[in-house]
Steps between C-alpha positions, in 0.01 A plus 500: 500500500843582635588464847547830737828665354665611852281213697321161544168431204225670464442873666149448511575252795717724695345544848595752793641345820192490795651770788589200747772413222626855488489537829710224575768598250504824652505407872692182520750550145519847494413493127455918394234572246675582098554880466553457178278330189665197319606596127238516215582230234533838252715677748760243459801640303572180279795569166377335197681137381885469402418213337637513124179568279651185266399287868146664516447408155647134521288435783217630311525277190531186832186566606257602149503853530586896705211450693652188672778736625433747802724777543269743635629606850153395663543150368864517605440596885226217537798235406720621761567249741240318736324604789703460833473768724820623354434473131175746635668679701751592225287544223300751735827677513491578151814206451514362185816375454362192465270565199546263195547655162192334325232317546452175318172326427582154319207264375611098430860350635645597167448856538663494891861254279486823258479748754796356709710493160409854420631613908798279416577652151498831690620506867177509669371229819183367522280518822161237458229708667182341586243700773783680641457384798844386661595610822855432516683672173441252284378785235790726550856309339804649558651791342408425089286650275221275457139441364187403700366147364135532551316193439135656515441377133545152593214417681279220359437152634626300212417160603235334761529105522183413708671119455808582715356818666781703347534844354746674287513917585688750385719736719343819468129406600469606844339290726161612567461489097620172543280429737231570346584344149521156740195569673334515194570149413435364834870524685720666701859563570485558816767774547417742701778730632464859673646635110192323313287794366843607318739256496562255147545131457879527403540727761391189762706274338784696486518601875384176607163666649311348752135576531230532843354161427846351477403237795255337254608591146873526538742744379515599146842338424254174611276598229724540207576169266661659221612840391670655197784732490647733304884562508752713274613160385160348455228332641494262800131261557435305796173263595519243313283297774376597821836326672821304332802372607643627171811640642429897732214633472572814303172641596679578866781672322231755324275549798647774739722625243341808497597579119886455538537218268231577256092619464239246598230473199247243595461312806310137556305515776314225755135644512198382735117494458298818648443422905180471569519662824738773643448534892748720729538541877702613772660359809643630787821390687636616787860531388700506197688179599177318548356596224802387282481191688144464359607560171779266493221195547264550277855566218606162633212298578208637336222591413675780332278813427533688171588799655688521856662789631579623843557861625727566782381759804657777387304469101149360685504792768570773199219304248728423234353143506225655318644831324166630460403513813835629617532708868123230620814309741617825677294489817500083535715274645508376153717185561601326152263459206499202276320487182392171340324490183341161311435465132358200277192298465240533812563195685878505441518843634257442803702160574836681493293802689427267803774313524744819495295651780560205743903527424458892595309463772718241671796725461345818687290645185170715550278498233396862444284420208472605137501869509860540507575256273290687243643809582845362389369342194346848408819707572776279439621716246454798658823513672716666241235758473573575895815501467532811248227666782823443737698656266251829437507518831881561612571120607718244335329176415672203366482127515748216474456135534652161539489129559656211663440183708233492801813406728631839414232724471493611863836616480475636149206707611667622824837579254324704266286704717781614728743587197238709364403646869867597572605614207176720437520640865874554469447754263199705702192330318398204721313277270169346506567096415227295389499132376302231370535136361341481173611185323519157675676156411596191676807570574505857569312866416564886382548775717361873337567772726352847427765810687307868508699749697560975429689519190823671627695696327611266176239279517653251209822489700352437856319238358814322340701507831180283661404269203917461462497321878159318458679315196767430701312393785236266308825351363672426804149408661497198199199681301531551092536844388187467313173294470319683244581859421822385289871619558501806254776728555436524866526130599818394297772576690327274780376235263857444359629431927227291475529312212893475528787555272470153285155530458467905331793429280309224360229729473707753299596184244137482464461909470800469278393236255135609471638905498838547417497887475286511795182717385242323707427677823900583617578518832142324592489183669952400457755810485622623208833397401 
């Protein structure tokens, strides 16, 4: 099934806030209840393609036949852009403006190479379009006349090698079907990020995704050996062997492109056997600081858990630690929940179990047992679901993230949550800021804060103003403009101060060379010439 046109997955799921929640966004943000009833997908007043008929019919004979070529308006709406807040709250509107003029549905690499010639033989861009899922405008290019790339119809698992523990996927299987396809044989992958009921496997690669159990399995750019590409000017394959000193790894080039410099069509992955045994729990800290403190030792020293994640006050008072149970926190001293979760054979995980609790404990941790642990587990993808709740509701709801060293994190955090506070309160809609550390290394972790506050009047262009200084601040503050949502349209402009002037021009030789008319996603990722 498609995902919710004008919100997050499956409607089914959608659940009403509890009263605490609304009560709270009434009495402390001054959030007003909608007066008026987001559009119906038939309500919205979409014209029909431009695109010369001789295009259509190109693109047709690319991909083996009309019915490989959407140009229905309902097919059109559910390919425009991704699912920020703003991309919602726009498409709500009844804004299109975005909307691609087709929908393409290739089936082998050969069909995406005659696809891109067909868009190049007649003026059109092409936007790859996995789940849908980006938050950060890496679906919407700029100003072109373009075609949606959806990769549904590659989605097999071409290749399992039970020798190396290896697997070749294509980009369009989304990753609970690939899930399950490894399951089947007796392994995972191990990915498991908040966008995994919808998201695909090129989409992961291609934003650099990083997944809950990241502490244990790594990020997905860990995972990935080899990939293939396809470019205007032909085809690029990486993974020859699971490292090489054979000049740059090209693989680093591809991942995180986020389809500027061509369409991922297979990806080697690293896969794992089944765990025997999943077990998740909570902890308590007093404080934010000490809990990061807590998680910094067990990055560094060990035993690192599979899954380790902390919530600051503000998230563990509100229950966003565990989204289905959000609103539980609101009459505790909640303090700072941690969750830890352990996966692999019995003893390994009971070994690493023990040995992780002694580490927490020393540094100020209460066990508060299982329960909440579970609870996460079971809702952990719930939160997207909440946050279109928010929305129904009158409140804004959005999330940004970053990373950066642990010597930096306390002022990061501090940087962030006061750009966001000001600026929000500034303009008459004091904020609600919540964070939480969600991925953990050696040398340093992410940040993912979660802002709800009233809408105000132009709700796209208050946010803007506030997300505007937190990328400014997390810059100045030494974070990375992104750790796993991708740079999109939204990010660019900071990730190419962050990068530097040498560095993107290089970048557009590569875009150059690989596009020279610059189809592939324009505008996303490096600025359009």
């Amino acid at each position: 099934m498609d995902m919710l046109w004008n919100g997050w997955g499956d409607p089914a799921k959608a659940a009403p806030l509890p009263d605490s929640v609304t009560g709270l966004l009434r009495d402390l943000l001054g959030v007003k209840p909608r007066t008026t009833p987001p559009l119906a997908l038939e309500d919205i007043d979409l014209p029909a393609p431009t695109a010369d008929p001789a295009a259509l019919k190109a693109l047709a004979q690319a991909v083996g036949g009309e019915e490989h070529v959407r140009t229905d308006a309902e097919s059109r709406i559910r390919h425009t852009r991704g699912k920020s807040t703003p991309d919602l709250l726009r498409l709500r509107a009844g804004d299109v403006r975005d909307v691609p003029q087709a929908v393409v549905l290739p089936a082998t690499h050969d069909e995406v190479l005659a696809v891109m010639r067909a868009c190049a033989g007649h003026g059109l861009a092409v936007v790859p379009f996995g789940g849908g899922t980006s938050v950060v405008g890496g679906l919407a290019p700029e100003r072109r006349a373009f075609v949606a790339l959806d990769l549904r119809r590659m989605n097999r698992l071409q290749l399992l090698d039970r020798v190396s523990r290896t697997a070749v996927l294509q980009p369009g299987l989304r990753a609970p079907e690939a899930e399950a396809l490894l399951n089947e044989e007796g392994f995972t992958l191990g990915h498991f990020p908040q966008s995994f009921e919808w998201a695909t496997i090129g989409g992961f690669a291609a934003a650099r995704s990083s997944g809950q159990a990241s502490a244990g399995y790594g990020r997905f750019d860990e995972m990935v050996l080899g990939l293939t590409l396809a470019t205007p000017e032909g085809t690029v394959e990486t993974g020859r062997a699971p490292r090489s000193a054979a000049g740059p790894d090209l693989r680093q080039l591809i991942l995180g492109s986020e389809g500027a410099f061509g369409v991922i069509t297979s990806v080697l992955v690293r896969i794992r056997p089944l765990p025997e045994v999943r077990v998740y729990e909570g902890w308590r800290f007093a404080s934010f600081e000490e809990g990061a403190a807590a998680l910094r030792r067990l990055a560094q020293d060990g035993p690192r858990p599979t899954v380790l994640r902390l919530s600051d006050e503000t998230e563990t008072l509100i229950g966003l630690a565990q989204p289905d149970a959000i609103g539980a926190g609101l009459e505790s001293n909640a303090g700072c929940m941690a969750i830890t979760g352990y996966e692999g054979t019995a003893e390994d995980t009971a070994q690493r179990r023990e040995q992780a609790a002694a580490v927490l404990r020393d540094a100020g941790g209460t066990l508060i047992g299982s329960e909440p642990g579970e609870r996460w587990a079971h809702g952990r993808y719930s939160a997207p679901y909440l946050r279109d709740s928010l929305l129904d509701a009158g409140a804004f709801a959005e999330t940004l993230e970053t990373a950066a060293f642990w010597s930096r994190i306390p002022e990061l955090y501090a940087a962030v949550r006061t750009a966001l506070t000001d600026t929000l309160t500034e303009a008459g809609t004091p904020p609600l800021v919540m964070c939480h550390i969600s991925h953990v290394y050696e040398n340093g972790a992410s940040l993912y804060f979660t802002v709800v506050s009233a809408q105000g009047e132009d709700p796209v262009a208050h946010w803007a103003r506030a997300k505007h200084a937190a990328n400014d601040a997390l810059l100045a503050a030494g974070g990375t403009i992104s750790h796993h949502h991708g740079v999109g349209t939204d990010h660019r402009d900071w990730y190419v101060k962050e990068a530097g002037p040498l560095a993107v021009e290089a970048l557009r030789a590569v875009k150059r060379r690989l596009d020279p008319e610059g189809l592939l996603n324009p505008g996303v990722l490096l600025p359009t010439d």
